[in-house]
Rosetta silent file (secondary structure, phi, psi, omega in degrees, C-alpha in Angstrom):
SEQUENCE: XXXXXXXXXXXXXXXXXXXXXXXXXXXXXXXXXXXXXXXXXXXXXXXXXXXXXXXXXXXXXXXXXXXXXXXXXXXXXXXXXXXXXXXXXXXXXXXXXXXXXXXXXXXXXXXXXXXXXXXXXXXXXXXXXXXXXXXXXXXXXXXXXXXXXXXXXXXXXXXXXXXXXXXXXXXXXXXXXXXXXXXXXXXXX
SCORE:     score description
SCORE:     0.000 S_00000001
   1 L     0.000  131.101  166.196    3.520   32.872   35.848 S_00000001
   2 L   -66.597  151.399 -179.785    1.059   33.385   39.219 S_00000001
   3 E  -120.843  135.591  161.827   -2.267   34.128   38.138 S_00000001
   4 E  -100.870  147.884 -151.501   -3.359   36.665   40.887 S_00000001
   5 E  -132.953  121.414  147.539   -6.887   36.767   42.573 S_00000001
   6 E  -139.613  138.959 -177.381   -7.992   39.847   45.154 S_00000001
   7 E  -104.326  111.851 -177.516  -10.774   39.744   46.904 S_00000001
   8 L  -125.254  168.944  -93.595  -11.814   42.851   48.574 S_00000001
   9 L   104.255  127.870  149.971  -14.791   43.729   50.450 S_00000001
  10 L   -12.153  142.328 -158.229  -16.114   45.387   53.639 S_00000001
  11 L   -93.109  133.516 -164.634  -14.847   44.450   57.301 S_00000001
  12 L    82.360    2.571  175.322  -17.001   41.736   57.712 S_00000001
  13 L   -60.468  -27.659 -158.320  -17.923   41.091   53.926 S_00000001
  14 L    47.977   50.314  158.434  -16.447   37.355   54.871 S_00000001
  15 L   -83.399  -15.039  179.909  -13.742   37.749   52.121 S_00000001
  16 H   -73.463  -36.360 -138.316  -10.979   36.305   54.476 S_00000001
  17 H  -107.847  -47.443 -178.849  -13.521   32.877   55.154 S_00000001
  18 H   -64.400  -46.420 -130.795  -14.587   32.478   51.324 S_00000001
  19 H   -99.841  -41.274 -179.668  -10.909   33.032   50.038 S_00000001
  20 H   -68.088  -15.284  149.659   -9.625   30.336   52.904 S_00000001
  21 H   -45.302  -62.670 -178.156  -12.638   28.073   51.857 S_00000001
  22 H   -73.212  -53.114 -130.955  -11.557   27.954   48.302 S_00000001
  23 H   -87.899  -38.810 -150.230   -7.904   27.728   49.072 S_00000001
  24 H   -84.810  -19.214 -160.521   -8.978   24.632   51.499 S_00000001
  25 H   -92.333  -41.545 -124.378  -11.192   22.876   48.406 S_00000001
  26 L  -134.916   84.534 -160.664   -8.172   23.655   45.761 S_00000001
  27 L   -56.608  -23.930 -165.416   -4.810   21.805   46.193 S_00000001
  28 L   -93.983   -5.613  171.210   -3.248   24.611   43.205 S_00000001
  29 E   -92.284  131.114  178.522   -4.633   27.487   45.145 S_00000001
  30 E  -111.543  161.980  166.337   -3.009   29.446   47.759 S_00000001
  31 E  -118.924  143.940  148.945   -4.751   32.564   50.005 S_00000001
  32 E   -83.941  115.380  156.694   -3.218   35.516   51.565 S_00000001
  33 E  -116.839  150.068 -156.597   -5.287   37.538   53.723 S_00000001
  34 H   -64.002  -39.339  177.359   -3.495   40.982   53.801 S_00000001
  35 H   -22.963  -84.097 -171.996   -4.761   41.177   57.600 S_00000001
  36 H   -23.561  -69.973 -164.781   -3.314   38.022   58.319 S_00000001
  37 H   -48.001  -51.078 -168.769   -0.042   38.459   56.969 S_00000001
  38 H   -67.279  -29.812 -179.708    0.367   41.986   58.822 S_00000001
  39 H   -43.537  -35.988 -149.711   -1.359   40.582   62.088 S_00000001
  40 H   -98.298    7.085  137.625    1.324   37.601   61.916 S_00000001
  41 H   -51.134  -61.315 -152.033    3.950   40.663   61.253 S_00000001
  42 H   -91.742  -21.840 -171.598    2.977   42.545   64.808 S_00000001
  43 L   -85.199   -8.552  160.422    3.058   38.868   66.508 S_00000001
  44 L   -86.413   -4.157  151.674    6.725   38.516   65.726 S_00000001
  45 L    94.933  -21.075  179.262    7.326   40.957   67.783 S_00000001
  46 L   -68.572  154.244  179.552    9.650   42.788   65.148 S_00000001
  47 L   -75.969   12.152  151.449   10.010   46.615   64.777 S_00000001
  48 L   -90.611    1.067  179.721    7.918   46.657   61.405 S_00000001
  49 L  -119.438   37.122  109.161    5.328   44.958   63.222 S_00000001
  50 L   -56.082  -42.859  152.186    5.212   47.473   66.001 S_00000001
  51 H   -46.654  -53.981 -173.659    4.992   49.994   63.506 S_00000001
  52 H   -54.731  -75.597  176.151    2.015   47.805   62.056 S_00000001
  53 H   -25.998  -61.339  178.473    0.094   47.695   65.250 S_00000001
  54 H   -66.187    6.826  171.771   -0.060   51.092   65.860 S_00000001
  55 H   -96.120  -60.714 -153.500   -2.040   51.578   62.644 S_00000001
  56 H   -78.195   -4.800  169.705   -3.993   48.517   63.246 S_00000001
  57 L   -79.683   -8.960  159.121   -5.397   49.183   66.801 S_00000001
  58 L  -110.407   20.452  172.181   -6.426   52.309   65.239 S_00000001
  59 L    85.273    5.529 -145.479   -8.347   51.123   62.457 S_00000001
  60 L   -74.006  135.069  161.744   -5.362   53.179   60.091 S_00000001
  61 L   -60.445  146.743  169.786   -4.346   51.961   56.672 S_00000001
  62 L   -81.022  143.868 -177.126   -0.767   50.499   57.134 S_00000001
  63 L   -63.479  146.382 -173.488    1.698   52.575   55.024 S_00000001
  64 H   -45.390  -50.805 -153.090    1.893   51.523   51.586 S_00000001
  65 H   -79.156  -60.902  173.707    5.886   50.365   51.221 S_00000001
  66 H   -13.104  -85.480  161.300    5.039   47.965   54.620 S_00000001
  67 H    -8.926  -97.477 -171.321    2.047   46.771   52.701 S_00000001
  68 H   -64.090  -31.828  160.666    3.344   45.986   49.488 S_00000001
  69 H   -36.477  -52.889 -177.860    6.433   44.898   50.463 S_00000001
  70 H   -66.421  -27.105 -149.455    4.425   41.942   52.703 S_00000001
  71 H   -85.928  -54.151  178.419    2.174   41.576   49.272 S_00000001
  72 H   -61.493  -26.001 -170.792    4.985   41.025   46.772 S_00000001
  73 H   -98.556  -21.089 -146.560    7.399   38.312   48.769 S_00000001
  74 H   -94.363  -18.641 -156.574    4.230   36.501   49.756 S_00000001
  75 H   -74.137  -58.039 -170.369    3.136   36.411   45.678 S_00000001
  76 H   -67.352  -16.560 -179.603    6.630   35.313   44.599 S_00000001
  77 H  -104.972    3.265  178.142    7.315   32.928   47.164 S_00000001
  78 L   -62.701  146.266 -165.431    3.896   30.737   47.015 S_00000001
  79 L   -42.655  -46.327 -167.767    3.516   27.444   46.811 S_00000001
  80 L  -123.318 -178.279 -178.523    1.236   27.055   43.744 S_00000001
  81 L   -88.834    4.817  174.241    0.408   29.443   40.492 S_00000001
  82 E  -146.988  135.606 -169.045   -2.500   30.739   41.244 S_00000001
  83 E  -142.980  137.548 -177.245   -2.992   33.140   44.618 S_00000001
  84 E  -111.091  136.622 -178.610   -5.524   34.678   46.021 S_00000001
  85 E  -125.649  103.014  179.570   -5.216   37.996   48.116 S_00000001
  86 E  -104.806  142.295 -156.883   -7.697   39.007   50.170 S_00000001
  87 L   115.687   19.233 -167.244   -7.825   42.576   51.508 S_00000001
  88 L  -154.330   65.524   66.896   -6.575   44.320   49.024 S_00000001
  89 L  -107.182  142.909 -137.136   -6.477   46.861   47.873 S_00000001
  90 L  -129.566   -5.925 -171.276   -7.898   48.999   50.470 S_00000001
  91 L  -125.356  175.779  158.420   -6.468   52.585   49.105 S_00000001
  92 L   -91.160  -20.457  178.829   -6.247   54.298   45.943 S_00000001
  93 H   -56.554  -38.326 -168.489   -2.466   54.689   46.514 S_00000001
  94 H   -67.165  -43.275  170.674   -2.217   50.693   47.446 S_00000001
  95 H   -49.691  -91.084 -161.596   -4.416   50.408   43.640 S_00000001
  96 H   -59.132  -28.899  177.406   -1.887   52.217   41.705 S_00000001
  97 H   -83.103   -4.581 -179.044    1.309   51.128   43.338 S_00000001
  98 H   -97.383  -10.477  153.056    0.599   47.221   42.649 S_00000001
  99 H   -48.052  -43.861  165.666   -0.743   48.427   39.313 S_00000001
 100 H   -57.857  -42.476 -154.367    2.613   49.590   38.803 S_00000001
 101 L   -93.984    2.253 -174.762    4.561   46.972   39.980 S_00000001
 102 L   -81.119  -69.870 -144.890    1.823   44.437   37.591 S_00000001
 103 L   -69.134    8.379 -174.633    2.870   46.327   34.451 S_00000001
 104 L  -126.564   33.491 -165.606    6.735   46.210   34.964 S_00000001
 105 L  -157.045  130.268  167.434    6.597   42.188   35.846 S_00000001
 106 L  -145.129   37.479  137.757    5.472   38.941   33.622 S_00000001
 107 L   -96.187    7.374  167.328    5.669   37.100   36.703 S_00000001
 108 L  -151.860  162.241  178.609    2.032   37.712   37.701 S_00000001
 109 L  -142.542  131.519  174.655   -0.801   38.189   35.891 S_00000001
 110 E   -88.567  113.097  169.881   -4.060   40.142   37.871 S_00000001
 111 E   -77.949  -71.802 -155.964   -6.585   37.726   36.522 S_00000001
 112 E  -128.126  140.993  110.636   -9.927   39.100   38.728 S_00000001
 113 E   -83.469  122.652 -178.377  -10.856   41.415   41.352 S_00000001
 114 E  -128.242  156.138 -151.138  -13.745   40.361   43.023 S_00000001
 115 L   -98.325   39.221   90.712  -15.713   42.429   45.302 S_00000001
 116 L    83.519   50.942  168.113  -17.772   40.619   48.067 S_00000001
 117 E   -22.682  130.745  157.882  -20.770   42.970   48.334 S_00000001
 118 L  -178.729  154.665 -168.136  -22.734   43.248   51.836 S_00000001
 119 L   -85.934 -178.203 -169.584  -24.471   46.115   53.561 S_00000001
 120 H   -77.375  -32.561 -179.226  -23.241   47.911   56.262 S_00000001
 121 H   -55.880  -63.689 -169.187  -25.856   46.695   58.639 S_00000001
 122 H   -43.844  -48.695 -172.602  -24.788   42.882   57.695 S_00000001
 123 H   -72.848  -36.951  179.557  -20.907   44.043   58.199 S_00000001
 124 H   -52.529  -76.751 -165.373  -21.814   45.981   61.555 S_00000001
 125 H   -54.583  -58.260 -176.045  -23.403   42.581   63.163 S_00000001
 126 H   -11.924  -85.049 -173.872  -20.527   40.496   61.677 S_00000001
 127 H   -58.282  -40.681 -175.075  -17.880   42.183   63.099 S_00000001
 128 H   -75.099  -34.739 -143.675  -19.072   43.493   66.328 S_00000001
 129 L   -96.414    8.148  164.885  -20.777   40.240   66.577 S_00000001
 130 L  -108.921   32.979  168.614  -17.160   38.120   66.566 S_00000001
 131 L    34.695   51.845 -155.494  -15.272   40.552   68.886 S_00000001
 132 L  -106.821  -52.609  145.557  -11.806   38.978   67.760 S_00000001
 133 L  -110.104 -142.042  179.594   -9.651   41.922   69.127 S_00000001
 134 L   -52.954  -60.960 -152.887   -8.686   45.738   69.747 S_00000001
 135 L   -75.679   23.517 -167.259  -10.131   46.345   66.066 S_00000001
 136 L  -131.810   49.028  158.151  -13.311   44.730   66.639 S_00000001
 137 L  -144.886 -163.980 -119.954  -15.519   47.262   68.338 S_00000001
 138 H  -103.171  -26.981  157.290  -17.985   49.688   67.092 S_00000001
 139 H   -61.525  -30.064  179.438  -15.608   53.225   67.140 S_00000001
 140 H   -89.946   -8.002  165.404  -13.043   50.940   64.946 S_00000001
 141 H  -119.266    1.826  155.505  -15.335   49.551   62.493 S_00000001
 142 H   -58.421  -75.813 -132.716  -17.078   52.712   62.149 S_00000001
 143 H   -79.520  -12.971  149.247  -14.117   54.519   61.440 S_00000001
 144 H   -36.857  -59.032 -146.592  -12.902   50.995   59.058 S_00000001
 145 H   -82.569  -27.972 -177.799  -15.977   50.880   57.091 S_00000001
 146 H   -71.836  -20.889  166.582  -15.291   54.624   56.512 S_00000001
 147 H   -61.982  -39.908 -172.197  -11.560   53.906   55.214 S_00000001
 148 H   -65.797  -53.367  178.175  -12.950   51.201   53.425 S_00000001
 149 H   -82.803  -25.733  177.929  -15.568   53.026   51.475 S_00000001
 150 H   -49.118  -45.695 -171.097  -13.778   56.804   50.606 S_00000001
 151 H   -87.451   -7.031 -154.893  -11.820   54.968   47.789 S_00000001
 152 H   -61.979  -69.160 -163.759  -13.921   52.189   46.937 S_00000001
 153 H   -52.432  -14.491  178.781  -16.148   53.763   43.756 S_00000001
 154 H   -87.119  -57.209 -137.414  -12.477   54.747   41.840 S_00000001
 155 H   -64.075  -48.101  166.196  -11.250   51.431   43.100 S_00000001
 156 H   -46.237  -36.847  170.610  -14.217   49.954   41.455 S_00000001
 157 H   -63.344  -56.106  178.879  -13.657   52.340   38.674 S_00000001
 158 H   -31.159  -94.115 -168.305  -10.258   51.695   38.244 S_00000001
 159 H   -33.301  -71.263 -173.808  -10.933   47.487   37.999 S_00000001
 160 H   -21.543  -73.351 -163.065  -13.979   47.947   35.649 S_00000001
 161 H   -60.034  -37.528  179.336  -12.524   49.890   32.915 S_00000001
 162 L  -103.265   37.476 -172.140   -9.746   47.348   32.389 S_00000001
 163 L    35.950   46.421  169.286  -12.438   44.601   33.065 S_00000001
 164 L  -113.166   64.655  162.362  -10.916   42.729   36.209 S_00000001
 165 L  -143.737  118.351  168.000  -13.741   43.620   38.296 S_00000001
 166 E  -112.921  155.877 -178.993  -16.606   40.843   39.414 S_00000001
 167 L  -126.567  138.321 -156.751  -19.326   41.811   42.198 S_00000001
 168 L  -157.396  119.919  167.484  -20.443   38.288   44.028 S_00000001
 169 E   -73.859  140.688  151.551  -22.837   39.281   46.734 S_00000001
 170 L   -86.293   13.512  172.559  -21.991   38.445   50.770 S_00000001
 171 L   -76.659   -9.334 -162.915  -25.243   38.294   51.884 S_00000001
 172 L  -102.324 -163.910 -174.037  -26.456   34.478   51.263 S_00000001
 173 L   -65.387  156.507  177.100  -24.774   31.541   52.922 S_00000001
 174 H   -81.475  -15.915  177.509  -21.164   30.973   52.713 S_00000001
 175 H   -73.006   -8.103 -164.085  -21.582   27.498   51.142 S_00000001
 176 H   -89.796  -39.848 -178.098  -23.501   29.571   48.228 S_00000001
 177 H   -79.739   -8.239  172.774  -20.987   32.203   48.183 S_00000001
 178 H   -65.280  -50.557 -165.135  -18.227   30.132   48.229 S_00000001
 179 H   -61.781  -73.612 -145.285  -19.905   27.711   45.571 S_00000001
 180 H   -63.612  -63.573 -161.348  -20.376   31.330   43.218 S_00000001
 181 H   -79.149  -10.244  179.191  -16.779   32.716   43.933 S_00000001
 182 H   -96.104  -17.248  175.453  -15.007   29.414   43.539 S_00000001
 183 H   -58.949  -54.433 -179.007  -17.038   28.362   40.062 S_00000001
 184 H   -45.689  -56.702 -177.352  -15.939   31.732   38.975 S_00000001
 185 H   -55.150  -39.679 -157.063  -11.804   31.422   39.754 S_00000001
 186 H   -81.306    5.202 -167.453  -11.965   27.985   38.243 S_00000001
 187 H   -93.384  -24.182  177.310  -13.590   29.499   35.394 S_00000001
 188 H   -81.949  -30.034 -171.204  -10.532   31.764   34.841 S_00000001
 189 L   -70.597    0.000    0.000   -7.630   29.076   34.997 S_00000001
């Protein structure tokens, strides 16, 4: 059985760099970042990743089947048992359909979501301040952090009530938050 991990957070939370951090200290762990996977999707050049693009140069959630589709082969075909996904879930639709697809499978188990706290100011400078493409300037992480935040308090509701939800602030150093969020996974295995 995979024990699943999602990390989710604000653009610029440094949930991609903690989860790749961990993954790099922890020969049984592997990371996903959701990004990644669809970035490395539009860079193949294929017509789902053309599709992909034009959501992600607009800051856009990618549709949901895309999405989960990329989420599900990546879970089943990893290397080790315990995977971390960061980026995810970013919707309430994206929430409920891998909640579905948890409860009809006892090939994964959602061990934690944990949430990577930081304010918007801290996520503003982040992001803006490593320019890394189209999606990294200040109309596209406005209109991010606002995708990011409409669903967030049910998504937070949502984890809570069936207790998979930890809050790990992103404001201190990454060796501290790293330190915090990797004591925690290993705390779960």
């Amino acid at each position: 059985m995979k024990k699943l991990f999602l990390i989710i957070g604000a653009p610029g939370s440094g949930k991609t760099t903690d989860a790749e951090l961990i993954a790099k200290h922890n020969d049984n762990i592997t990371h996903y970042s959701t990004g990644d996977m669809l970035r490395a999707e539009v860079a193949s050049g294929s017509e789902r990743g053309k599709i992909i693009e034009k959501y992600i140069s607009q800051g856009l959630i990618v549709p949901i089947e895309i999405v989960i589709e990329t989420i599900v082969n990546a879970i089943k075909s990893a290397p080790t048992d315990v995977v971390i996904i960061d980026g995810y879930p970013r919707s309430i639709e994206q929430m409920i359909e891998l909640d579905k697809y948890l409860q009809k499978t006892d090939e994964v188990l959602l061990v934690s979501v944990i949430e990577v706290r930081v304010s918007e100011e801290t996520a503003r400078k982040r992001v803006l301040g490593r320019a890394r493409g189209a999606d990294d300037d200040e109309k596209v992480f406005n209109n991010r952090m606002k995708v990011y935040r409409e669903p967030l308090e049910e998504i937070r509701k949502f984890y809570s009530s069936i207790n998979r939800l930890v809050v790990i602030s992103g404001e201190d150093s990454i060796d501290k938050i790293v330190q915090e969020m990797e004591s925690f996974i290993n705390s779960r295995l």
